[in-house]
N, C-alpha and C positions, 0 to 999 in steps of 0.2 A: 785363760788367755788374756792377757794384757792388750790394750788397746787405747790409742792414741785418741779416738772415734768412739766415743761410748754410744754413741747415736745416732745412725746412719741417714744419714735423711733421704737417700734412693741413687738413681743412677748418677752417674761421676762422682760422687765422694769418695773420698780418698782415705784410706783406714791403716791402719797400722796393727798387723798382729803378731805379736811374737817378733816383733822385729822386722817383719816384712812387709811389706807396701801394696795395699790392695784399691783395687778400684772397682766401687761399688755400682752392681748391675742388677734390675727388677725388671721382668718380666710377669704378667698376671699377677699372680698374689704369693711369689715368690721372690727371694733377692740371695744375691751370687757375691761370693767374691771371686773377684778376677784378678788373677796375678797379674804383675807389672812386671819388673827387670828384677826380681829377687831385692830384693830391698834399696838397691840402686838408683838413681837416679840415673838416667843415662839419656842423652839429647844429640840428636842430629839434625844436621843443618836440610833444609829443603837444597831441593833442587836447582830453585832457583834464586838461590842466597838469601829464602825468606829467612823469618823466626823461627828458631828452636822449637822444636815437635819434640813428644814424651815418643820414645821408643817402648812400643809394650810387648813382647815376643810373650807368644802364649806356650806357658806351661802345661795347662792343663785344655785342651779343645771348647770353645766357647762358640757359635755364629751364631752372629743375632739376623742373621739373614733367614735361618731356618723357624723363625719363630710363626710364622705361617701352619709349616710341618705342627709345631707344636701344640700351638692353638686346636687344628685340627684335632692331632689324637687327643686331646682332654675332650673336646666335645665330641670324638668319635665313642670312647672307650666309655663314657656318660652314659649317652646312647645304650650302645649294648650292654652297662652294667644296670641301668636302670630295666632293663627289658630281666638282663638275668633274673635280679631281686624278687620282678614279677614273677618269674614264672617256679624260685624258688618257695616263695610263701602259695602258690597257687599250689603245688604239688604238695606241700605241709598241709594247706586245709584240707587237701582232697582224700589224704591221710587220715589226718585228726576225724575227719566225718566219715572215714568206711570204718576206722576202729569204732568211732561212736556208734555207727549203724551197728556193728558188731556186736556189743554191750547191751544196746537195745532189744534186740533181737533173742538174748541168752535169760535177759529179764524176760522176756513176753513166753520164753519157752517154757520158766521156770515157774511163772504165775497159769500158764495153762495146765502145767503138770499138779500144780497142785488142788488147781479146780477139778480136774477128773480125777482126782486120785490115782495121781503120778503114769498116770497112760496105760497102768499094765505092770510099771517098772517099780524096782523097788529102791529101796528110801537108799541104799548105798549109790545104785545104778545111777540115781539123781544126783543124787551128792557129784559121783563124780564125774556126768555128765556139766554141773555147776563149775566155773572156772573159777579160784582162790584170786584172792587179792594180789599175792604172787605171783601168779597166772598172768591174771589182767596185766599188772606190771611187766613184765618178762615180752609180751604182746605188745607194750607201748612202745619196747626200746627197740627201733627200725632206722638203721641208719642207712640210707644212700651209699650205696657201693660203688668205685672206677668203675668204668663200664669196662668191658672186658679189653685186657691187654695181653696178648698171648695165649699162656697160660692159665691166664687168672680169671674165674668164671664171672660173669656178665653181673649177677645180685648176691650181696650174700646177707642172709637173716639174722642178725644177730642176737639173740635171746638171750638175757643175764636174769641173775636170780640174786635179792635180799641185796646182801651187800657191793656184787659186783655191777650193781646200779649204776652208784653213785661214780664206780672207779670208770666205768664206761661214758660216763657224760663228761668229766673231766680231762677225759680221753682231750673229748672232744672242743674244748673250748680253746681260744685264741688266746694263745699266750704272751701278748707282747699288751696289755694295761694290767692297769691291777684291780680296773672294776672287775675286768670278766674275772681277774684271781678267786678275787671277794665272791663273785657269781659262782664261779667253779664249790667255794668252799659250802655258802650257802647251799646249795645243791647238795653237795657230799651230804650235810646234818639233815636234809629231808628227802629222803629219798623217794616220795611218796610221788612225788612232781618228776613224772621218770622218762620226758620224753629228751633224746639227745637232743646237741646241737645242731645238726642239719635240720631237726623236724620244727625247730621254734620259728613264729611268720617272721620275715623281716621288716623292721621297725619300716614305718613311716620316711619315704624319701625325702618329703617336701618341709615337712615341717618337725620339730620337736613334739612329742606327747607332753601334753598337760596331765598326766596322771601324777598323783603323788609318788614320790619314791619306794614307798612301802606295795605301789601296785605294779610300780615296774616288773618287765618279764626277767627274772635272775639272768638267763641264758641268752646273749645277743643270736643274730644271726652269725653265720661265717663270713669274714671279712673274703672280700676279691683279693683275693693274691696275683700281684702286680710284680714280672719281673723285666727290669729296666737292662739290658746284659750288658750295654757299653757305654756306660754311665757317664762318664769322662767327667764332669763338671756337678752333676746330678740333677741338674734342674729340670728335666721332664719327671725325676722321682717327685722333686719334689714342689712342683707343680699339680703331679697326679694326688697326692695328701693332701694338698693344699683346699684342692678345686671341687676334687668328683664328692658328690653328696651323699655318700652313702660309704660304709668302713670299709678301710684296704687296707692290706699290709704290703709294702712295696719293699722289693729287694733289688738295690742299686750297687751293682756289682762294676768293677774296672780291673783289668791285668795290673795297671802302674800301678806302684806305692805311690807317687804323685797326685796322683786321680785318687784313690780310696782316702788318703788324706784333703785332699779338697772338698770330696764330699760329706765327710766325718765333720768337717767347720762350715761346709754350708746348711747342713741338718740343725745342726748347735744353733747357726747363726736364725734358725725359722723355728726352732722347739718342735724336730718333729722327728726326736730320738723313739719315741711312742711306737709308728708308722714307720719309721725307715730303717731297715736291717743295710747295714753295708758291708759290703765283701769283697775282698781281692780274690780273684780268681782268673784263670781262662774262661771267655764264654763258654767255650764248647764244653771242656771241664764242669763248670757248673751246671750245665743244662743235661750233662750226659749223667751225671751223677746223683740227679733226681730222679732220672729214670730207670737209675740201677736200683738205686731204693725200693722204688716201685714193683719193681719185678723181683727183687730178694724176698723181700714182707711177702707179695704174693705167693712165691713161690713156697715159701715156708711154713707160711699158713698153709695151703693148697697139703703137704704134707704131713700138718698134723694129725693125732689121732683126732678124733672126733669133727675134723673141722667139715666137713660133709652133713654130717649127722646134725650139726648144731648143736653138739652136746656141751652139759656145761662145763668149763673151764677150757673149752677148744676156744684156739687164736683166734680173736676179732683184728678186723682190718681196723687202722686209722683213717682217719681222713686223710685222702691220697696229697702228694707232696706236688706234682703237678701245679702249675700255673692255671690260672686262669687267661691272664689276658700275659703275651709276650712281648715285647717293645725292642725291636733290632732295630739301633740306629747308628750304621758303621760309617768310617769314610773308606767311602768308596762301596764295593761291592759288597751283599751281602749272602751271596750264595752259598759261599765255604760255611755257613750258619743254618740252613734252610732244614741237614736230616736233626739236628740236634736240637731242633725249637719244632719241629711238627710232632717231635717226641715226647718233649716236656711238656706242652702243653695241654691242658685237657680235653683228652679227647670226645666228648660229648657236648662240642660247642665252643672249646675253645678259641681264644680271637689273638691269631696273631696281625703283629703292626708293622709292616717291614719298609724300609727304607734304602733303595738302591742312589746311590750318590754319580754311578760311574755311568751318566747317560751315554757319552762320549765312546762306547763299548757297547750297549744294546740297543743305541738307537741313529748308528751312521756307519757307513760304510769302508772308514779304515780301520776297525779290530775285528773281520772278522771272523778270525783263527782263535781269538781269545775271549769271545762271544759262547763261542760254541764249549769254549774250553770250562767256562764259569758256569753256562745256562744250558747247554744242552741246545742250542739252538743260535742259526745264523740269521743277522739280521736285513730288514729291509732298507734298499733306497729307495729315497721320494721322500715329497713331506710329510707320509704319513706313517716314517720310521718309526717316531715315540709311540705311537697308538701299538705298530707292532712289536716294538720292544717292550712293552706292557705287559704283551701276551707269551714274549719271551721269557719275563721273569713267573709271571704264573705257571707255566709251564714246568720252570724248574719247580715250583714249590709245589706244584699238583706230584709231580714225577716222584719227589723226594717222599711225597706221604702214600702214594700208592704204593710204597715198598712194603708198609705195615701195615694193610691193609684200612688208610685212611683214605678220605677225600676233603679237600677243603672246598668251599664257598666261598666265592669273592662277593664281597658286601660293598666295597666303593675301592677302584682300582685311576691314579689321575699319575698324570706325568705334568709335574710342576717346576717352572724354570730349569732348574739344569738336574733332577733327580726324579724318580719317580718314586711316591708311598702307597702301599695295596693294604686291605685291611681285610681278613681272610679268614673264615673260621675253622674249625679241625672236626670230622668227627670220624668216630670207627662206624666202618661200614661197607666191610668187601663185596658185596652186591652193589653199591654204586659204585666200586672203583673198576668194575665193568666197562661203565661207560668213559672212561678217561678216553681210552684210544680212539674211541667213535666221534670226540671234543676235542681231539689233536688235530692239528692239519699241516701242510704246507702250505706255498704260494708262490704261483709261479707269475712273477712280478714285472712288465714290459717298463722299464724305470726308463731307456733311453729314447721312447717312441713315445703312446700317447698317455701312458701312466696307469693303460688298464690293470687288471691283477684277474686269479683266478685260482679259488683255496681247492687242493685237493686233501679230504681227510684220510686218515691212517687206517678204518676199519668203515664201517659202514653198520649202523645202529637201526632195524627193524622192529618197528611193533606191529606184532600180526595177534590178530582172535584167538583165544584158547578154546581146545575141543569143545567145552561145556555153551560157550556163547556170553561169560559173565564177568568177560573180562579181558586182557589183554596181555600176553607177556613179550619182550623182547628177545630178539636173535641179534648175534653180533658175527659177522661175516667181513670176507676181506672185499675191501675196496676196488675198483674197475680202475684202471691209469693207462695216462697221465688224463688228465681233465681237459687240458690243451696242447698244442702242436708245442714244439723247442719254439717258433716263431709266432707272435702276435696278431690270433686271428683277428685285429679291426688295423692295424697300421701294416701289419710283416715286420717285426723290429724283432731284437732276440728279446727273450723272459729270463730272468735268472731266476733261482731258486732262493726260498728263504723260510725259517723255521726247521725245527716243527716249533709250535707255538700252540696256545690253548685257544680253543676256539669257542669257549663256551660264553652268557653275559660275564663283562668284566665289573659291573654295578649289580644292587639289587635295591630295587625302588625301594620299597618298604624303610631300609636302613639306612637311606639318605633320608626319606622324607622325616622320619623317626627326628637327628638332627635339627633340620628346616626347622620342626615344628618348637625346639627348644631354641633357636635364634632369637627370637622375638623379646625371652627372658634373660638373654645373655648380656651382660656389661660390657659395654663396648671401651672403655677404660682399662679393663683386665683384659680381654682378646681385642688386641691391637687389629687383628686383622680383619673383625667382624665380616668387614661387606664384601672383602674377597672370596672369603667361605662363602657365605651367601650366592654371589656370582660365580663362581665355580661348581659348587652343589647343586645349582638349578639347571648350571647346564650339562652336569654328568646325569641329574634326573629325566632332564628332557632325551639325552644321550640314548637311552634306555628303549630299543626295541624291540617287539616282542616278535616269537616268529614269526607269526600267520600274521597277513597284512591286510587292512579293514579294505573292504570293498570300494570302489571307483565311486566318485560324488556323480549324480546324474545319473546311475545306471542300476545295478540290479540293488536292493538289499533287503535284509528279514527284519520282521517285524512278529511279532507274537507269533513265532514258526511259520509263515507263510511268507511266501517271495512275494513282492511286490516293486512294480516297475516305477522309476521317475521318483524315488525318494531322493533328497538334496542332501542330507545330511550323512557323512560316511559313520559307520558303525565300528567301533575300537574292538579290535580283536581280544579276543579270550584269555586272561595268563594262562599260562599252563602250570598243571599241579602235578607232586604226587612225582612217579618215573618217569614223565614225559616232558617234566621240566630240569629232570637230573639228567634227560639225554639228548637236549634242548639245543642248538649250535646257533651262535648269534648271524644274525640274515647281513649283518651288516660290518662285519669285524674292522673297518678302514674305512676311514673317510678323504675325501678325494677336496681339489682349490678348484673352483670357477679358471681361475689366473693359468693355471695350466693346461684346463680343456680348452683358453683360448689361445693358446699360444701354441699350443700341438695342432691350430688348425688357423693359425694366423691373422686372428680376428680378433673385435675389441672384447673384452671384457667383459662378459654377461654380470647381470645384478644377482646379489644370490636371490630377492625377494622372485623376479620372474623365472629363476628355475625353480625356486622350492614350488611356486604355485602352479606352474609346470606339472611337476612328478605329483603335486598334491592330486590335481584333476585327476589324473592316470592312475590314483589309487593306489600308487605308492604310499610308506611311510618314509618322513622324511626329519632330519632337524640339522643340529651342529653337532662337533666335537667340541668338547675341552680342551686340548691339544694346543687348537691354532685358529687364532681370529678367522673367520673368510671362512670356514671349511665349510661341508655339509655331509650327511651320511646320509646313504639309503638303501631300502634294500632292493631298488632298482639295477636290474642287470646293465652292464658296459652297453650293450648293445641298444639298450632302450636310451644310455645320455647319450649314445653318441647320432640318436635318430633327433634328439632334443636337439643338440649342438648344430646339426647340419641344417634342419627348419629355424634357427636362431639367425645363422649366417643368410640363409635368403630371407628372414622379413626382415630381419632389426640389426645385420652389420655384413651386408656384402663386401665380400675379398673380392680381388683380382684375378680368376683364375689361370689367366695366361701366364701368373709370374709365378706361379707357382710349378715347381720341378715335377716331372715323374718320378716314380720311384723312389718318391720322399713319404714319409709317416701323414702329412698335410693330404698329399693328391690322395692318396688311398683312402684317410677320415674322409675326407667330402665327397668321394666316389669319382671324383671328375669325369673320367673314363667312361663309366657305366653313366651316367647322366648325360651327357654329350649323345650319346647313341640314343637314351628314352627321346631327349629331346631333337633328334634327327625323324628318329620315327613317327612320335606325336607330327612333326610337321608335314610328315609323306601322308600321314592318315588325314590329315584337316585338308589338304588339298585335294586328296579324293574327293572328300565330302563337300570341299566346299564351306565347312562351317573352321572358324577360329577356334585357333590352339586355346586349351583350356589350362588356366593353371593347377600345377600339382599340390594336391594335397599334402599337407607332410601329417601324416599318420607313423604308427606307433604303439607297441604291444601294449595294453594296459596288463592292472595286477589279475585279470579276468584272465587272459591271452585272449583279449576280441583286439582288433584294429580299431584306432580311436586319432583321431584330430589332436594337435598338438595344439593345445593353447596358451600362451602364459601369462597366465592370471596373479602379476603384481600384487595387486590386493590382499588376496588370497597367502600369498606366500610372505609380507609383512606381519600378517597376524600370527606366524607360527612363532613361540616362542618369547612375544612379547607382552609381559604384564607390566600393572600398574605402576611399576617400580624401575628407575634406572638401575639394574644390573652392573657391577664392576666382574665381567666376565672373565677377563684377562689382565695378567699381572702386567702394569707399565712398570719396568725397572727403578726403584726409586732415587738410585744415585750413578756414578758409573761404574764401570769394572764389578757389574751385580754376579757374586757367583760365589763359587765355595773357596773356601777360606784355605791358608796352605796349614798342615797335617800339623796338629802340637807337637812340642818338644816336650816326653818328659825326660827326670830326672836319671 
């Protein structure tokens, strides 16, 4: 390629390739060309008769608005590749040391047999009780099998003899350098080193080995295979080559010829033809046709002679063609992608990265015919749509993998500026896909009164004792309905309906903290976005509640198994492991604004600090949303804020109750009615007595259910949530018109 620009010096240069006019864009530690007007100059005038402005109409989809998103998934996809690596080379040693145990063991049999003079047994019986070097070899070659797909059984043992040794680790090696080639052939000429390529540890994340060349392992680990399905530009492929520290092979696939030529000169233009496979294709096409692969090979193996038996020259599997890690990043919706990526990718942990663009559709109240059309589910009003539009699009992608008897895991689920990204793992496992229905729910939503909600689920998930005493198993039974009246038991307003949506956690601490804890190392020059990651992670971790809620501060709590009265300090609930956390339903699924519990009841404004310290006393769990500045979640029932709100209104912001209506959502929250009458009687009873009206307590269920004093401890509710760090928790728009860009034009 010809170029005007031999040497880009980074964003805005202008380049010339082939004739046409590019304009050069870097991101992290990758660089883009960006079309301009086809090799044109082309200029229009401003609006308001300024100077000529470069018209640049994109050919191929570029936002650099999204670079947040992208930041993210590199250090998401780190995260869980680095954890993978671990747990690939841990499963190699644990290999390598039961074969060894093995070895050891057939020595020690074979030096006992020959101290007693062979047991009894005779000199052949030994011999071939003794396992041949053949043997041993044929015993080393264990390779990692798909977990079951269908038809296809769950492990398969693969045993080779002499020369189909070498054919089977060759099988096995990554064939996009030409070290592993070199590796592969080395290998072929000694076949003596006979363990495949899944069983070699994985090198070193951190650092390079200092071992000489001659000690290098011939055989790397298996690269993460990375597939990008709507590439457009390529720059998350080729950001993920660029960034993640450990080998991937990434497949950066687009429909347009526009785009697969874009990305073909942006790979060139980074040297990373190595790493990056590119393809024109349909997504759904590509992703369904790995997994016909899949299931052919299986299928045909599963048929042949021997392949049961293990006999030799019966069909060994490859290493399955599945994805490791999936990256959907459509404009707009990505549902129509949901069965065709929970398929490809692999099912024993795979992570997919999904990206829904069309907030405008699962998280407000004018599509909701097309909501349901794309996700299976109708969305909420209020402002704590996005949170349940969240749970709308999980929803679809739990729904879509229950059909093959998968279940995903939401690892970190955010709704950011106008899209939301879920990061989600896959595995097989129709025993958990059980519990889906019992982690669905509805919500019957009073959006036009005081904004309470009330989730009713789809089945209803029991764990009761098993006959023995040693243990627990689960019943799944239908659900009791509706949960609440058509009308708003705390206002009388109507409810509408919304969902079904997933009601299970949308975060999992562990895989944020995981993150957090590689931020500290990260270059804040290459991830532009550092501190926002930071302030959004901390509060989707804080986000994170468990279900059992710690005991009330000041009241009962255990201590080395014994209750003990008047401890101060409340006790964090237990996670839960194991089925009890696959059948887990979050206590808090929506979070509610100060701003409109005051406004449903005509009063100023509560601080969040004196409600969080509030529900804190009462032994609630409490924190924020990611969502939306001001929020707060808890798993405090409606009925306990709105006992908060009413004792708020008589110490720290008296209304006027005469100007307030009957038969308005306000009279009903404050009781007016019922309170008018306590306080008629209290005065008929003091006059008997003689003695002065007492004032009323405002008490309030705590998480016990005993009556408890409403106090709101400021203090208290300041420290939740804040460390030693100013946090950028939410995004301020950094220019105007902050949003998604309009849709490329290709060719």
């Amino acid at each position: 390629m010809a170029t005007e620009a031999t040497a880009p010096e980074g964003t805005g240069t202008i380049v010339v390739v082939d004739g046409t006019r590019y304009k050069m864009a870097q991101e992290g530690l990758a660089r883009i060309y960006v079309p301009l007007s086809g090799g044109d100059r082309k200029e229009r005038q401003n609006g308001g008769g300024g100077p000529a402005v470069e018209d640049h109409p994109q050919q191929v989809f570029y936002n650099p608005i999204q670079q947040f998103n992208r930041d993210l998934s590199v250090l998401a996809i780190k995260a869980y590749g680095t954890d993978l690596m671990e747990k690939r080379k841990e499963a190699f040693l644990q290999k390598k040391e039961a074969f060894a145990s093995k070895k050891r063991k057939r020595k020690e049999e074979k030096r006992l047999n020959k101290a007693n003079g062979l047991g009894g047994q005779s000199a052949s019986a030994s011999a071939a009780a003794e396992p041949t070097e053949g043997q041993e070899e044929r015993e080393a070659v264990m390779e990692d099998a798909e977990p079951a797909d269908g038809e296809r059984p769950a492990k398969v043992d693969k045993r080779v003899e002499g020369e189909d040794t070498a054919q089977a680790i060759a099988e096995h090696l990554p064939q996009n350098t030409e070290d592993t080639k070199i590796a592969g052939e080395e290998k072929a000429a000694d076949s003596s080193e006979s363990l495949p390529q899944q069983e070699q540890p994985p090198a070193d994340l951190s650092t390079q080995s200092a071992q000489p060349a001659a000690a290098q392992p011939k055989v790397q680990p298996p690269d993460i295979r990375i597939l990008d399905a709507l590439s457009a530009t390529g720059l998350r492929a080729l950001r993920y080559a660029h960034e993640l520290p450990f080998g991937v092979s990434v497949t950066a696939n687009d429909l347009l010829a526009a785009a697969t030529e874009s990305i073909r000169r942006n790979v060139a233009l980074n040297g990373l033809s190595d790493k990056i496979e590119v393809t024109q294709s349909d997504a759904l096409a590509h992703m369904y046709t790995v997994v016909a692969k899949d299931l052919t090979a299986a299928a045909e193996a599963a048929a042949a002679p021997g392949f049961k038996n293990h006999e030799k020259g019966a069909p060994r599997y490859k290493r399955s063609d599945r994805y490791d890690v999936i990256d959907l990043d459509p404009y707009g919706t990505g549902a129509n992608f949901f069965d065709a990526a929970v398929q490809s990718v692999r099912n024993d942990g795979g992570l997919l990265c999904v990206t829904c663009t069309d907030a405008g559709v699962w998280a407000s109240q004018g599509y909701p015919e097309k909501c349901f059309a794309l996700y299976g589910g109708v969305p909420m009003k209020g402002a704590h749509s996005h949170e349940a539009g969240l749970r709308i699009v999980l929803h679809a992608l739990a729904s879509s993998a229950a059909r093959y008897g998968l279940t995903i895991t939401p690892l970190l689920s955010l709704s950011i500026d106008f899209y939301c990204r879920v990061f989600v793992t896959v595995n097989r496992s129709p025993a958990s896909v059980k519990f889906l229905a019992g982690k669905t729910m509805v919500a019957y939503n009073c959006d036009q009164g005081c904004g309470a909600w009330t989730t009713q689920p789809l089945l209803r998930t029991h764990s009761l004792p098993n006959k023995k005493g040693s243990g627990n198993f689960f019943k799944y039974t239908f659900a009791t309905g509706p949960t609440t009246e058509p009308r708003c038991e705390h206002c009388n307003s109507k409810t509408h309906l919304a969902g079904p949506m997933y009601a299970g956690p949308i975060h999992q601490a562990e895989f944020i903290q995981r993150i957090l804890d590689d931020l500290p190392s990260v270059d804040t020059d290459i991830y532009g976005t550092t501190h926002r990651i930071k302030g959004m992670l901390h509060t989707a971790l804080e986000e994170v509640i468990e279900p059992e809620a710690p005991r009330p501060r000041g009241h009962v709590a255990k201590a080395n198994g014994e209750v003990k009265q008047g401890e101060e300090a409340p006790i964090e609930p237990v996670p839960l492991t194991g089925d009890d956390a696959l059948a887990a339903v979050d206590p808090a699924p929506f979070f509610f604004l100060p701003t409109n519990l005051a406004k449903a009841v005509h009063c100023a404004t509560p601080g969040e600090d004196p409600l969080r310290g509030a529900l804190l006393l009462l032994g609630y769990q409490v924190t924020r949303s990611h969502c939306k500045p001001g929020s707060i979640k808890t798993d405090a029932p409606w009925s306990v804020l709105w006992d908060i709100m009413r004792a708020f209104v008589r110490q720290k912001a008296p209304v006027k109750r005469e100007n307030i209506r009957p038969n308005t959502a306000a009279y009903r929250l404050l009781r007016i009615e019922e309170e008018a009458k306590e306080e008629a009687e209290a005065k008929v009873a003091a006059n008997k007595s003689g003695e002065p009206v007492k004032p009323k307590e405002d008490t309030t269920t705590n998480a016990l259910g005993e009556q408890q004093v409403i106090v709101f401890d400021e203090q208290l509710g300041r420290q939740l949530g804040r460390g030693g760090d100013k946090l950028v928790r939410y995004q301020l728009n950094p220019r105007e018109n902050w949003g998604p860009m309009n849709r490329a034009k290709g060719h």
